[in-house]
N, C-alpha and C positions, 0 to 999 in steps of 0.2 A: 111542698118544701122546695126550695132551689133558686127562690124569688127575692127581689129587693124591689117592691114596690110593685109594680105590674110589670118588670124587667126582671128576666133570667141572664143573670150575672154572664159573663162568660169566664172559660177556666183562668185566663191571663188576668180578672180583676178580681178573684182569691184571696190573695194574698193581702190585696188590700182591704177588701171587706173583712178578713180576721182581725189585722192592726187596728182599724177603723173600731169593732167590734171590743179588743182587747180594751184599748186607750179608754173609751168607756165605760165600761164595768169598773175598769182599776183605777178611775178617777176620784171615786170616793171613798174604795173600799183596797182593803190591801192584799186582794185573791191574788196568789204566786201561782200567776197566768206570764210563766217562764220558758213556751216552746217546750217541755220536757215530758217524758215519760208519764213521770210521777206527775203533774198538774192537770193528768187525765184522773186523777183519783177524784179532783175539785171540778172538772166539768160535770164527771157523774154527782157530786153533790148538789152541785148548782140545777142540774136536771130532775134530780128528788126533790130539792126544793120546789121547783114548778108546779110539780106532778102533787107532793104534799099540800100545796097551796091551793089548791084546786082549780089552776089553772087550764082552759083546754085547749084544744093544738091550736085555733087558731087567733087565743089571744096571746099565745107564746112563740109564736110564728119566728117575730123578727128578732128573738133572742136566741131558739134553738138552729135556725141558717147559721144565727154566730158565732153558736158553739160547734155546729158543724164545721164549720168555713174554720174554726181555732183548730177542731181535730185535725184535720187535712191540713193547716199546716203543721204543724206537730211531725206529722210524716212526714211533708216537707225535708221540714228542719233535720229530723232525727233520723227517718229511713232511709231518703234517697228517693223519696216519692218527687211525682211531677204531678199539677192538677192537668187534668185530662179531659177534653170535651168529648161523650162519648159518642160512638157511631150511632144509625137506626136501629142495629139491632143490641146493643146496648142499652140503649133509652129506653127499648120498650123491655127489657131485661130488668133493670135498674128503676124503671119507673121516673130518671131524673137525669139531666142532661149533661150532668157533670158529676166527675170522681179523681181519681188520682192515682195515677200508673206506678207500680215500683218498678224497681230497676230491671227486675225479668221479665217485666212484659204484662204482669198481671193485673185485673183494674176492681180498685174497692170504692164504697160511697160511705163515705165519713159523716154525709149528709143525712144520708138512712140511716147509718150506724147510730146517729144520737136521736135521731129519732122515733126508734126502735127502743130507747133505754128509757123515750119517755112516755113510750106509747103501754110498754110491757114491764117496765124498770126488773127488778131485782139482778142477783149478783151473775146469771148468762148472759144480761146483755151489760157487764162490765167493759168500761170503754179503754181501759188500765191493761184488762185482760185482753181486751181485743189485739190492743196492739202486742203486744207480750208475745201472740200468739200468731202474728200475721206474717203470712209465707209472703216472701217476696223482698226481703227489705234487705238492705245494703250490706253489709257487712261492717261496714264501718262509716256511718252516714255524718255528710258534713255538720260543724254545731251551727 
């Protein structure tokens, strides 16, 4: 995971691959894929639906990077997160060369996060809860 073709994204083109990501899905369909809280309730749907459909990781590849790539912004938007290219001993921590730093310093992978939800699904790896529950975030994050 972490790939756009045979290209590992870097943390500065994120933001675009979410949009990029978003604009598509919501071109034919009406998902309120609105940067918020609450529209991680519909990524984890959209990831049960994969996982339902019997899809496997790597023909769902280029969907779950862009539900990753929406999480991460979502923190963005709503925590105060920064995406984050991680260090070597990160990466090999993380398994993946990009995450998102909150405001205190601490670094998550939104990237793994959903694909942990599609690897293992049920309500522990809720992506609603996760963030609900994630130390680090703003106090008052820009909308």
């Amino acid at each position: 995971m972490g790939q756009v073709g045979e290209r590992v994204p870097r943390a500065v083109e994120m933001r675009t691959c979410a949009a990029a990501f978003v604009s598509r899905v919501t071109a034919r369909n009406r998902l309120p894929l609105d940067y918020s809280e609450r529209s991680l309730r519909i990524v984890g749907f959209l990831i049960d639906g994969l996982r339902k459909g019997g899809a496997c990781r790597e023909e769902a590849h280029d969907t779950l990077f862009g539900l990753g790539a929406y999480v991460g912004e979502v923190l963005v938007h709503r925590a105060g997160a920064l995406w984050w290219e991680f260090d070597a001993s990160q990466r090999a921590y993380f398994g993946q060369p990009i995450g998102v730093r909150m405001p205190d310093g601490r670094v998550w992978k939104p990237l793994g996060k959903v694909l942990n939800r599609f690897e293992v699904g049920g309500p522990e790896e809720s992506l609603q809860l996760f963030y609900m529950t994630l130390h680090g975030r703003a106090r008052r994050a820009a909308a």
